[in-house]
Residue, then its C-alpha position, 0 to 999 in steps of 0.5 A: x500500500x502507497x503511503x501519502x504524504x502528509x504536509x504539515x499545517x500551518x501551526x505545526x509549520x510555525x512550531x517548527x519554525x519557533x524551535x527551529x529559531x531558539x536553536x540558531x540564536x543560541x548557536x549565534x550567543x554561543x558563537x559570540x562569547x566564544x568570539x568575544x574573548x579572543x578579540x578582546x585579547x587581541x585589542x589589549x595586545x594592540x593597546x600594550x604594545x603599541x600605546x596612543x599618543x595620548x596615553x601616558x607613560x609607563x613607570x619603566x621609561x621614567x626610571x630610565x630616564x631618570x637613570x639616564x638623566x643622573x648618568x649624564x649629571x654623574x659624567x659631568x661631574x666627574x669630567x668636572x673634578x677631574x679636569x680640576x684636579x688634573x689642569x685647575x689645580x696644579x695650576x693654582x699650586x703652582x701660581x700660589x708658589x709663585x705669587x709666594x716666592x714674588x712676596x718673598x722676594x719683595x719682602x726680602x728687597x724691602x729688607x734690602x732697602x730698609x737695611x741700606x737705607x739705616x746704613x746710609x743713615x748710620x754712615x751720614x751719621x757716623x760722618x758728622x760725628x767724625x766731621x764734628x770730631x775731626x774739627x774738634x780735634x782741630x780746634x784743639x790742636x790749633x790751640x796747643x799751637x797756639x799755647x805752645x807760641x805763647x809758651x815760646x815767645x815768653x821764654x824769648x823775651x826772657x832771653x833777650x832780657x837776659x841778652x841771650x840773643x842765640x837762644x832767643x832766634x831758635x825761639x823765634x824759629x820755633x814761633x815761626x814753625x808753629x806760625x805757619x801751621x796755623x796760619x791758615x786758619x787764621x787767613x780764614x778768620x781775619x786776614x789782617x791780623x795773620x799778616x800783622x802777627x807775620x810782620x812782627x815775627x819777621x821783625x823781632x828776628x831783625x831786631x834781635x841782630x841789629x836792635x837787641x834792645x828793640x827785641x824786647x818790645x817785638x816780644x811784647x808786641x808778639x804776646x798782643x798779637x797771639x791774644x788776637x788770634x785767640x780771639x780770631x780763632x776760638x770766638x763764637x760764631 
């Protein structure tokens, strides 16, 4: 016996449909959760390793940069002690021991200086006290000069007194001596009266030849002239 086909209904034909459809939807849920990790995954990889422009930075570059930035600082500051102890310093040691030796040196010049100049002062010094002396000196000796003329014209006209005219011209000779040792310093005083104390010796040796008598009072006139040339030489100035 041929069987018939049977068609379904309308109501079975929408059931079918309706159970049909709860199938594929599921099917498609299914599917999406299944996709739906995977890209996930796949954009966070995205986002990781290549970041936006936007996107701030990761705390690993700022320690590298930080690292980099005190390497750098570190460098520079050892290029900077190095170049000061190896060129700067030896440099200032060295300016420093020179700056030194010229201070010395200056010192040592100005010793130099002050020690000369305390010589030349001790020297002027020494010369007006041996100036001083040495005119003292002379002053003395012009005045036993002059005490020993008086000395001998006394004992000359003792003599011619005594009418001893030999030993009264060796007197006379002896004044004569002792006259011209003195007698420029008695030009320098007075000029006259040299010449007058000149022209008395000179006569009373004449007159000790011719005039004994005379002799006498050249001696007198003698002993007056001396007291002038006392005066003349050791009066105050």
């Amino acid at each position: 016996m041929s069987r018939k086909k049977t068609h379904p209904t309308g109501e079975t034909a929408a059931v079918s449909v309706e159970s049909t459809a709860p199938s594929e939807t599921r099917k498609k849920k299914e599917t999406t959760k299944e996709e739906f990790p995977v890209q996930a995954a796949v954009i966070s990889e995205k986002t990781v390793s290549t970041p936006e422009s936007g996107a701030p930075e990761q705390p690993g570059y700022k320690r590298q940069w930080l690292l980099a930035v005190s390497l750098g600082i570190a460098c520079l500051a050892l290029g900077f002690l190095l170049s000061y102890l190896l060129q700067v310093r030896p440099l200032q040691i060295e300016l420093a021991s020179i700056l030194g030796e010229q201070n010395l040196g200056e010192i040592s010049s100005n010793q130099i200086k002050s020690d000369l100049s305390n010589t030349r002062l001790r020297q002027q010094e020494m010369e007006i006290r041996y100036l001083t002396a040495a005119a003292r000196l002379e002053s003395a000796n012009q005045y036993i000069t002059l005490l020993r003329m008086n000395d001998l014209v006394s004992k000359a006209h003792l003599l011619v007194i005594q009418k001893n005219g030999l030993e009264a011209r060796k007197k006379l000779a002896e004044i004569r001596t002792y006259y011209n040792q003195i007698k420029p310093f008695i030009l320098e005083k007075d000029a006259a009266i040299a010449d007058d104390l000149d022209e008395t010796i000179q006569s009373a040796v004449q007159d000790l030849t011719i005039d004994p008598e005379a002799a006498a009072g050249d001696m007198e006139a003698l002993e007056t002239h001396l007291d002038k040339v006392e005066a003349a030489l050791f009066r105050m100035e």
